[in-house]
C-alpha positions in Angstrom: 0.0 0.0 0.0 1.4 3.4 -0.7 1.8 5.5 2.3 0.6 8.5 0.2 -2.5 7.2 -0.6 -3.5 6.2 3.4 -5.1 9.3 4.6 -7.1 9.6 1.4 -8.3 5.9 1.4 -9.2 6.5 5.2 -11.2 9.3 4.2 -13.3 8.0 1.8 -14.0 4.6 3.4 -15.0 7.2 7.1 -17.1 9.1 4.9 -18.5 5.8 3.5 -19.8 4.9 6.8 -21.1 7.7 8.0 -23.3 8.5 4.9 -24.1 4.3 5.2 -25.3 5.1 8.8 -27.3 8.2 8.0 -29.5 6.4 5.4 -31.4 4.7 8.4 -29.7 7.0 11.4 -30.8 3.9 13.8 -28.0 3.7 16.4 -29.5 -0.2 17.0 -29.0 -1.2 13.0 -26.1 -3.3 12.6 -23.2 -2.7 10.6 -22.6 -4.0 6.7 -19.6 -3.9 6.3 -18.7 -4.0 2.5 -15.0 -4.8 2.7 -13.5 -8.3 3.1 -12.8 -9.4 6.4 -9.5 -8.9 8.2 -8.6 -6.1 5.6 -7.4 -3.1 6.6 -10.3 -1.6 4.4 -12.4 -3.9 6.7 -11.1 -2.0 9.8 -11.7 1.3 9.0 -14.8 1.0 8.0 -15.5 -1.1 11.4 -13.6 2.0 13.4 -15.8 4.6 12.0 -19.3 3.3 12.6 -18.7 2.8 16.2 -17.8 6.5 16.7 -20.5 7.3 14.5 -23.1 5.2 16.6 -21.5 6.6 19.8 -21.4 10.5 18.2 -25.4 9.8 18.4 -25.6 7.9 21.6 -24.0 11.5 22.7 -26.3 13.1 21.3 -29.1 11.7 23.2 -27.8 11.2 26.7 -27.3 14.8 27.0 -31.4 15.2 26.3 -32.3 16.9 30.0 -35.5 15.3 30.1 -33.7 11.4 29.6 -35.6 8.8 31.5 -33.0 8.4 34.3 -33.2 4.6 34.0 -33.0 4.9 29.6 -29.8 7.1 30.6 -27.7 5.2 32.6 -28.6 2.1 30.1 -27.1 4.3 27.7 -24.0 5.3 29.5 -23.1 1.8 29.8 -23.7 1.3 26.0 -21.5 4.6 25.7 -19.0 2.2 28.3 -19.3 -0.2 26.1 -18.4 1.5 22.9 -15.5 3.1 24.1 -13.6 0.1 25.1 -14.4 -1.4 21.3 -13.1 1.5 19.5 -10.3 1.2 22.1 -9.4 -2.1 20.7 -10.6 -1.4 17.2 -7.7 1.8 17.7 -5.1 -1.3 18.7 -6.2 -3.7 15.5 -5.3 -1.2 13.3 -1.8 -0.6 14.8 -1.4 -4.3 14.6 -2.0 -4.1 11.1 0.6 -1.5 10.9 3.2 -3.2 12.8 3.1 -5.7 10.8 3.1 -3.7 7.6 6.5 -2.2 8.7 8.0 -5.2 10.4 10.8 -5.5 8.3 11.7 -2.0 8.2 14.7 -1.4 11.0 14.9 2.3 12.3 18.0 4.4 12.0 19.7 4.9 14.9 18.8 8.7 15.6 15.0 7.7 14.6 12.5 9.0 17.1 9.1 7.8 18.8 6.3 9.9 17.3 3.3 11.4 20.1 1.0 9.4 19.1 0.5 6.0 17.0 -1.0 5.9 13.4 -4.2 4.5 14.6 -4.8 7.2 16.7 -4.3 9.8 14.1 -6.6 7.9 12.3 -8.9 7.9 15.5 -8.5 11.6 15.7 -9.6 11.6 11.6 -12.3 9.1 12.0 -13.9 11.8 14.4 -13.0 14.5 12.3 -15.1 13.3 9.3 -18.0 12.9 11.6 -17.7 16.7 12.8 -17.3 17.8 9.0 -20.5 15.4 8.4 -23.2 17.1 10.9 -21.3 21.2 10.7 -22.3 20.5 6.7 -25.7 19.5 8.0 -26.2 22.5 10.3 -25.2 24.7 7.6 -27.4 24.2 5.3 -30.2 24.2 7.7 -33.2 26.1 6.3 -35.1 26.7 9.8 -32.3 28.9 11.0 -31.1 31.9 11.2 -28.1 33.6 8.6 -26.5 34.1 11.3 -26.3 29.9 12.4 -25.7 29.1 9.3 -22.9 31.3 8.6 -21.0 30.6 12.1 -21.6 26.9 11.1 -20.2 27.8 7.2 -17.1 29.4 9.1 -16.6 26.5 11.7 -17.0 24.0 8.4 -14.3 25.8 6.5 -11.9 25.1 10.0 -12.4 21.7 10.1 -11.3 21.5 6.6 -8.4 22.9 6.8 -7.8 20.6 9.9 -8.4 17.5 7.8 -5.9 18.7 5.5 -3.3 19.1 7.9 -4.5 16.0 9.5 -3.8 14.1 6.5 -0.7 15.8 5.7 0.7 14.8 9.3 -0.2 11.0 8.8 0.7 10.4 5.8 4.7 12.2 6.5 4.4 9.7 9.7 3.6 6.8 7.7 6.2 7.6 5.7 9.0 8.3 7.8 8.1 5.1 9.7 8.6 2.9 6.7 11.8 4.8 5.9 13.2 4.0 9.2 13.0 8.0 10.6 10.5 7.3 13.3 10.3 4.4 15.5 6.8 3.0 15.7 5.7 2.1 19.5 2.7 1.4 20.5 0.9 1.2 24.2 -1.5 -0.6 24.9 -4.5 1.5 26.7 -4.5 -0.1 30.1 -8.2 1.2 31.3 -8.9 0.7 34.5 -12.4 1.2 35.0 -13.7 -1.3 33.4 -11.3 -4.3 35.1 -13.0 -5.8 38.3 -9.5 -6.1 39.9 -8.8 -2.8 38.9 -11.7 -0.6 39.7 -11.7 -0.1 43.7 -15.8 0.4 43.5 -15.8 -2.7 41.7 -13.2 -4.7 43.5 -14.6 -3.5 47.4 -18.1 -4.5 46.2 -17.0 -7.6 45.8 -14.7 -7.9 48.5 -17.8 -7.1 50.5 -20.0 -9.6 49.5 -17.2 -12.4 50.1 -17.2 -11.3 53.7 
């Protein structure tokens, strides 16, 4: 795969899914994912529609008239979510690792901030943002004055998913020719592990007692 072309496939396969997801907008609709399993296609496309389901499951928790029992079911499917795209975040760094396995650094190479897959994490979102500021402005029960601070707000996340682009694809690149080191952590969260979570953990505790 040519490092060049990354971002751009990554794009179009985000926007993809989020236009797939809009046709029915039904945060409980599955998935159909068009690319062959296990491809890095696959992935992305994977990656995106959880943030896009969560972007909505946002959306509605933060309704102030939210059955209180309907919201914290929803927090733990917002829980829940996070800890896939989590893991969805650390299959695509696999993929990479492997993709650049045989490449050996140079000896002054340095560890970049973040890993690929969380540039692409960072993009992933950035589409969605791009997706519903277009939608807000070219609402036609608003004011001028909406639609042009949404128009101006558009135009900024733009020019971020240039430079977003920009910035993975010279990372992609300087990893495969050995001027970065690629390193990547895995996420570690706590709150989810019973051993790990001390309002999880002394619940228990107290029920063995």
């Amino acid at each position: 795969m040519n490092n060049t072309n990354i971002s751009k496939l990554a794009i179009e396969i985000f926007e993809k899914s989020v236009n797939d997801y809009h046709v029915h907008d039904d945060i409980s609709r599955l998935p159909v994912n068009p690319y062959e399993k296990k491809s890095f296609e696959h992935l992305l496309y994977e990656k995106n529609w959880i943030d896009t389901v969560q972007w909505h499951y946002e959306d509605i928790i933060r309704d102030p008239e939210i059955d209180p029992v309907e919201g914290m079911k929803l927090k733990r499917m917002i829980d829940n979510s996070n800890q896939n795209r989590t893991e969805m975040v650390e299959y695509i760094d696999s993929y990479f690792l492997n993709l650049y396995s045989d490449v050996f650094p140079i000896k002054e190479a340095k560890v970049n901030s973040e890993s690929p897959a969380w540039a692409m994490d960072r993009l992933s979102i950035l589409i969605l943002k791009i997706y519903h500021m277009d939608e807000e402005a070219k609402r036609t029960d608003v004011s001028e004055d909406h639609k042009e601070n949404c128009q101006a707000k558009l135009d900024v996340l733009l020019d971020q998913q240039k430079d977003l682009s920009e910035s993975i694809d010279q990372l992609l690149e300087d990893i495969a020719s050995g001027e970065k080191k690629m390193r990547v952590y895995k996420q570690m969260k706590m709150y989810n592990d019973e051993s790990l979570n001390p309002v999880l953990y002394k619940k228990d505790d107290s029920k063995k007692g």
